[in-house]
C-alpha positions in Angstrom: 51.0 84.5 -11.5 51.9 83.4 -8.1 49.2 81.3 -7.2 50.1 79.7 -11.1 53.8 78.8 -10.1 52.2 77.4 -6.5 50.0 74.8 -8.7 52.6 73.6 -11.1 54.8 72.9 -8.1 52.3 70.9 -6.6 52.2 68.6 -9.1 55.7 68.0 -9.7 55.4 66.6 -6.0 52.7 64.9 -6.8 54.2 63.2 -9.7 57.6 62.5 -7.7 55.6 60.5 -5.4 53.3 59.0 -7.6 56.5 57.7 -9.4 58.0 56.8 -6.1 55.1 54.5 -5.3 55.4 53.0 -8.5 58.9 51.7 -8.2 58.0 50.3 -4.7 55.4 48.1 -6.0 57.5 47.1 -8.9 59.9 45.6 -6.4 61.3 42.1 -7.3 60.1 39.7 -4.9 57.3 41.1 -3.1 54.4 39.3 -4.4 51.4 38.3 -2.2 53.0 39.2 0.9 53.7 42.6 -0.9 50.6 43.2 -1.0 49.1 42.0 1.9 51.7 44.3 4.0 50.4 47.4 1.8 47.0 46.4 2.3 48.0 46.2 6.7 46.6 42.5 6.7 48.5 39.8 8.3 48.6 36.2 6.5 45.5 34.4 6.7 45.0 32.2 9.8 45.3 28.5 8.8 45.0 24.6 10.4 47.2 22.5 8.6 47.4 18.7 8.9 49.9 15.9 7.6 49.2 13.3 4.6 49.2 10.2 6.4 49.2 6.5 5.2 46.5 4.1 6.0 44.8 1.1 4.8 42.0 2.0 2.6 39.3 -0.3 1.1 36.8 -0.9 -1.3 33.9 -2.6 0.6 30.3 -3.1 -0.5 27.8 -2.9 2.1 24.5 -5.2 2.6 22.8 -6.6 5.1 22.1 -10.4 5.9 21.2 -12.9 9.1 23.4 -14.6 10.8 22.4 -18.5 11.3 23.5 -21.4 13.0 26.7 -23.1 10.8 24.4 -26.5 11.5 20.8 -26.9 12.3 18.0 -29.5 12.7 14.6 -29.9 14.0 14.8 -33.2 16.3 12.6 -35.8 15.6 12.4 -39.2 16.9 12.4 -42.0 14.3 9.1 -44.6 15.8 6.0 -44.2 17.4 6.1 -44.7 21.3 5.6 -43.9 24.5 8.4 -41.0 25.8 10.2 -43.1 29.3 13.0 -40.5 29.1 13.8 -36.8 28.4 17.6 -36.2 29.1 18.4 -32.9 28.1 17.4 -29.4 29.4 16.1 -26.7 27.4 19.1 -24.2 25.9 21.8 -27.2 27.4 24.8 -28.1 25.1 25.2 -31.1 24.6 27.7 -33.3 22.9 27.6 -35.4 19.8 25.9 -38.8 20.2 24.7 -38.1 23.3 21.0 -39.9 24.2 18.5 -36.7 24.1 15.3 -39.0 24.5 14.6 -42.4 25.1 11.2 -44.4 23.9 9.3 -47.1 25.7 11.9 -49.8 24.5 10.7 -53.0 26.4 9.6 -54.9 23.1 12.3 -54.4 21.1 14.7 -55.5 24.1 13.3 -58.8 24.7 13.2 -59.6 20.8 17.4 -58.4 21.1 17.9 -60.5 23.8 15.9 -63.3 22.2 18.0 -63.1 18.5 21.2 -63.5 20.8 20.5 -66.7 22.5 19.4 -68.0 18.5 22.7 -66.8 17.7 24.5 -68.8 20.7 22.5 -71.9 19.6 23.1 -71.6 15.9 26.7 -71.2 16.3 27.5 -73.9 18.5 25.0 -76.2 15.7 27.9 -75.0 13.4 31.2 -75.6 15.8 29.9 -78.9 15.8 29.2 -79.1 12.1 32.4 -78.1 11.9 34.4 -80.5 13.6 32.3 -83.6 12.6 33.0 -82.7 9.0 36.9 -82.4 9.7 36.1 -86.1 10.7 34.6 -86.6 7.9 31.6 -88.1 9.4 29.1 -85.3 8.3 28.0 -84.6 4.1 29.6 -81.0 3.0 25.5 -80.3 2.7 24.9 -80.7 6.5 27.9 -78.3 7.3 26.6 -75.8 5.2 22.7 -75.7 6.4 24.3 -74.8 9.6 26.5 -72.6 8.8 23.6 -70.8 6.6 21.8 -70.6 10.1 24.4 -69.0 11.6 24.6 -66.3 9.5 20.7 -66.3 9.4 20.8 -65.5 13.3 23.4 -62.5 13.3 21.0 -61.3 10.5 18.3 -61.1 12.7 19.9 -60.3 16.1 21.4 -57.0 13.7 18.0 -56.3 13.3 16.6 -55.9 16.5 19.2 -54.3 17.7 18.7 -51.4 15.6 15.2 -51.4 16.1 16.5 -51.2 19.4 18.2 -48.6 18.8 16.0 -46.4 16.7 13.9 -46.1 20.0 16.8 -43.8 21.2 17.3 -40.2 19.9 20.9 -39.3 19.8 22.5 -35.7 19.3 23.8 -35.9 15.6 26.5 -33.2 16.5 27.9 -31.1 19.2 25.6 -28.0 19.9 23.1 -26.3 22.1 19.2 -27.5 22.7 16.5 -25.1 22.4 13.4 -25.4 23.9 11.1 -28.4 24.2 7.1 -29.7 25.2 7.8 -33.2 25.2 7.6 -34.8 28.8 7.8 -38.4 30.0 4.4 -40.0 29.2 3.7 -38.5 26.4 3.1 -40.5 22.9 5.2 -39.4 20.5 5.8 -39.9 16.6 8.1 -39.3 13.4 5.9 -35.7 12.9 6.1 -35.0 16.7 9.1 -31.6 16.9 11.2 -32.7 20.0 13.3 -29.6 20.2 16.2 -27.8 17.9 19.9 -28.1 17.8 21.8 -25.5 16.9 25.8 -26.0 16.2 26.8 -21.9 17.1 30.1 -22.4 16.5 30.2 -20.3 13.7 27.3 -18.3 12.1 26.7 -18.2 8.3 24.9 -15.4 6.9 23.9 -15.2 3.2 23.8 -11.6 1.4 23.0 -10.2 -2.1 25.4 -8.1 -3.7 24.9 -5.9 -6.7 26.2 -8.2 -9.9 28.4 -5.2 -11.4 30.7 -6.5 -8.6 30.3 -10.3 -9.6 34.2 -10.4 -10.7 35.5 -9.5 -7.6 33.5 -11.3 -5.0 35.3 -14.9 -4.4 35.7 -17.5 -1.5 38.3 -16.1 0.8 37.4 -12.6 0.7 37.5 -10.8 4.3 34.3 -10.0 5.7 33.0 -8.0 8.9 29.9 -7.4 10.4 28.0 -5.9 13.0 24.9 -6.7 15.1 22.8 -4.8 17.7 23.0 -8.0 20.4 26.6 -6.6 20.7 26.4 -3.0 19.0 30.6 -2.6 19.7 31.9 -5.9 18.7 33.0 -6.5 14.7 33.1 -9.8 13.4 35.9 -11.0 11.5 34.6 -13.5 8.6 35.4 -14.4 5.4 33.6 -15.5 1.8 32.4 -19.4 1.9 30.5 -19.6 -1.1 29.2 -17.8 -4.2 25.7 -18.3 -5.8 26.8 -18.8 -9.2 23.4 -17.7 -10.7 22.2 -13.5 -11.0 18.2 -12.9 -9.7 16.6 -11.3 -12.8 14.5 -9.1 -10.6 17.4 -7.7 -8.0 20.0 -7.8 -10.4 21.6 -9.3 -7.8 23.5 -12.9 -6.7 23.9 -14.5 -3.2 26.9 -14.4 -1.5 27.6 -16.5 2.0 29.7 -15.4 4.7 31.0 -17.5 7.9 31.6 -15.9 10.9 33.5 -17.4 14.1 31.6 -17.4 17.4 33.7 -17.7 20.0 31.9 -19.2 23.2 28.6 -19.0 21.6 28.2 -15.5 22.3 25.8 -14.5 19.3 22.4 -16.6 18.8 21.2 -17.4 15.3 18.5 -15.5 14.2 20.4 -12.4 13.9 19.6 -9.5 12.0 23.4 -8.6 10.7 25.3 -5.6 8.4 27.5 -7.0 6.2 30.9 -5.3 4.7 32.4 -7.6 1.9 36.2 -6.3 1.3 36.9 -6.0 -2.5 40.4 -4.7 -2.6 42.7 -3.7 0.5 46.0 -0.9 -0.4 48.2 1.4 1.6 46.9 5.0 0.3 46.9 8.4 1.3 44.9 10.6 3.6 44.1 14.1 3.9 40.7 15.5 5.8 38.2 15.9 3.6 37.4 19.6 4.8 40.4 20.1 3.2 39.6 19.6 -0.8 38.1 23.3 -2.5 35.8 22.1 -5.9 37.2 24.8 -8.2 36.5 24.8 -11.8 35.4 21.1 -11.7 38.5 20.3 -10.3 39.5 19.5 -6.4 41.9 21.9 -5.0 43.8 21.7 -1.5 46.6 23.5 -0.7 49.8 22.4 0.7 52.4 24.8 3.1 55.8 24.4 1.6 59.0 24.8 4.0 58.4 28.6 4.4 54.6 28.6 4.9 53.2 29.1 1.9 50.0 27.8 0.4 50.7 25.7 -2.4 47.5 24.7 -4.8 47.0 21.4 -6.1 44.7 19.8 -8.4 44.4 16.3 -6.9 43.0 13.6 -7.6 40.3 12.2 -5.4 39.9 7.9 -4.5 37.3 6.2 -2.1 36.4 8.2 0.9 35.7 7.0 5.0 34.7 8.9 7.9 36.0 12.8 6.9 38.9 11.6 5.1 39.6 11.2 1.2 42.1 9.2 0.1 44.6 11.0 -2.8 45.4 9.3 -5.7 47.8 11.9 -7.1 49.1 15.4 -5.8 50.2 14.9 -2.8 53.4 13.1 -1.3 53.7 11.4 2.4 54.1 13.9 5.8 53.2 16.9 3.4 51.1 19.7 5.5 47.7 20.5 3.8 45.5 23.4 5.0 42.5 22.3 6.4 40.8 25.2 8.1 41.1 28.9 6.8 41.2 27.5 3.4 39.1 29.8 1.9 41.4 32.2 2.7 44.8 31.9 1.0 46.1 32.4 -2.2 48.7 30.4 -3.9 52.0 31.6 -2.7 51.0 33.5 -0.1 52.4 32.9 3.7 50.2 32.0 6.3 49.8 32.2 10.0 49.7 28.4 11.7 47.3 28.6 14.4 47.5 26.4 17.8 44.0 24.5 18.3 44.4 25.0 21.9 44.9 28.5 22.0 43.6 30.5 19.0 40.1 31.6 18.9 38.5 29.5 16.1 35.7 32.8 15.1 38.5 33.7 12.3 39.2 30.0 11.4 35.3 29.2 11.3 35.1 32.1 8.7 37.7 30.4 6.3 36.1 27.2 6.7 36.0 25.5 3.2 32.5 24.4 1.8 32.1 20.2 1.7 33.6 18.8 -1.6 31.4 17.0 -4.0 31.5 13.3 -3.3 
């Protein structure tokens, strides 16, 4: 009977602290924290790092090679013997300067020889002239000479740009490249006396896809890079646009000019190409910290007392481990970017110092990469 009265007792005290637990946990406001004290876990570890503003852009990439703004393939314009080479190989040179000069003897007698028929035909006509203001010449003789005259400059106009044609001249400002021709040697319209390149500027032509056809026109900003100077990006923009689609590549041509300041960059160069489409102020958060959940992208943002706050968001273009968010986020908010995996919504959280925390516990929490 004893023994009896010993068990019922028991479980009165059982049932007073079962019931005493019970109203604990029922407590208003304890929540996640609640629990995590009950459970003797501290709140989860986190990184956190601001929404920040920035410049993002919508850029298509492609590759193209950079060429001289201007360039021709010197050729001198009659046959003859070379007296004169007066450039160096890779010299700039200016425009109109004399690159080459042909055996000219020939055609400088038959100059000087048109001028001194000039000299005679027009002093025929001064005198024409005044006899007929005397009247002691016919209208007709007056005009024979002054037919002659005009006959002469003809032909002293003509050797002298025969003359002339036995000089090659630089047709613009730019650099020489390399050339065989020598004094001595016979040379003719087909022979290649050297190149000039105007480097100025390079042009490079590009194909872009045609779904982007409606946003590609002159004036957009372009950049590039090359490997002759792997850490220098040229600033360029949109010169022309090929106003026809290839029905193979599905694709249309695009050119690009790019200063060259002191000539730095040769033609010839292979380039890659970024053609801006649309340049806005957006916002930035890591990209380590978006969660996929339920085809949705999660992050979670610490409110003033260090809670996790989820957010759906919604996801723009991405660069270089950052998204940009379109909506869910506001400017200088605090978004969890390590230990995500972690926290609950509304639960606090423990900010840890890069510096000084071990990262094993943060490395743990890591969130997985988010669909692109």
């Amino acid at each position: 009977m004893a023994s009896l009265f010993k068990q019922i007792a028991l479980l009165a005290v059982l049932a007073a602290v079962a019931a005493g637990a019970a109203m604990h946990l029922g407590a208003p406001g304890d929540g996640e924290a609640g629990a995590q004290a009950r459970r003797g876990r501290p709140p989860a570890m986190v990184e956190a790092a601001p929404v920040r503003q920035a410049r993002v852009e919508r850029a298509v990439a492609a590759v193209g090679t950079g060429r001289p703004v201007r360039s021709v393939e010197l050729r001198v314009r009659d046959d003859g013997r070379v007296e004169q080479v007066l450039f160096s190989d890779g010299e700039t040179v200016e425009e109109g300067r004399p690159l080459v000069r042909l055996d000219d003897a020939t055609e400088r007698a038959e100059l000087n020889e048109a001028e001194a028929a000039v000299e005679e035909a027009r002093a025929a006509y001064e005198r024409a002239e005044a006899l007929r203001a005397q009247g002691r010449v016919t209208g007709s003789v007056y005009e024979v000479a002054r037919a002659e005259l005009a006959r002469m400059e003809a032909r002293r106009s003509a050797a002298a740009a025969r003359l002339e044609r036995r000089t090659l001249d630089a047709p613009f400002t730019g650099v020489m490249g390399f050339s065989d021709i020598e004094p001595g040697a016979f040379a003719t319209p087909a022979t290649p006396v050297a190149t000039l390149d105007d480097l100025s500027a390079l042009d490079a032509d590009f194909s872009v896809p045609e779904r982007f056809f409606a946003d590609v026109r002159v004036g957009r900003k372009v950049r590039a890079t090359t490997r002759a100077l792997p850490d220098v990006v040229l600033q360029g923009e949109v010169v022309a646009v090929d106003r026809r689609v290839n029905e193979n590549t599905r694709a249309f041509r695009v050119r690009a000019r790019f200063e060259n300041p002191e000539q730095r960059l040769p033609g010839g160069l292979f380039m890659r190409v970024e053609l801006v489409l649309e340049a806005r102020d957006g916002l930035l958060v890591p990209e380590e910290a978006l969660v996929p959940q339920g085809g949705a992208l999660i992050l979670y943002v610490l409110d003033e007392d260090d809670r996790a706050r989820r957010r759906v968001v919604t996801v723009g273009s991405r660069r270089a481990g950052e998204a940009e968010i379109l909506d869910g986020v506001a400017l200088d908010e605090r978004v969890i970017v390590r230990g995500v995996q972690k926290v609950r919504d509304g639960a606090p959280v423990r900010l840890a110092d890069p510096q000084t925390d071990a990262g094993s516990e943060l490395e743990a929490g890591r969130a997985p990469p988010s669909p692109a």
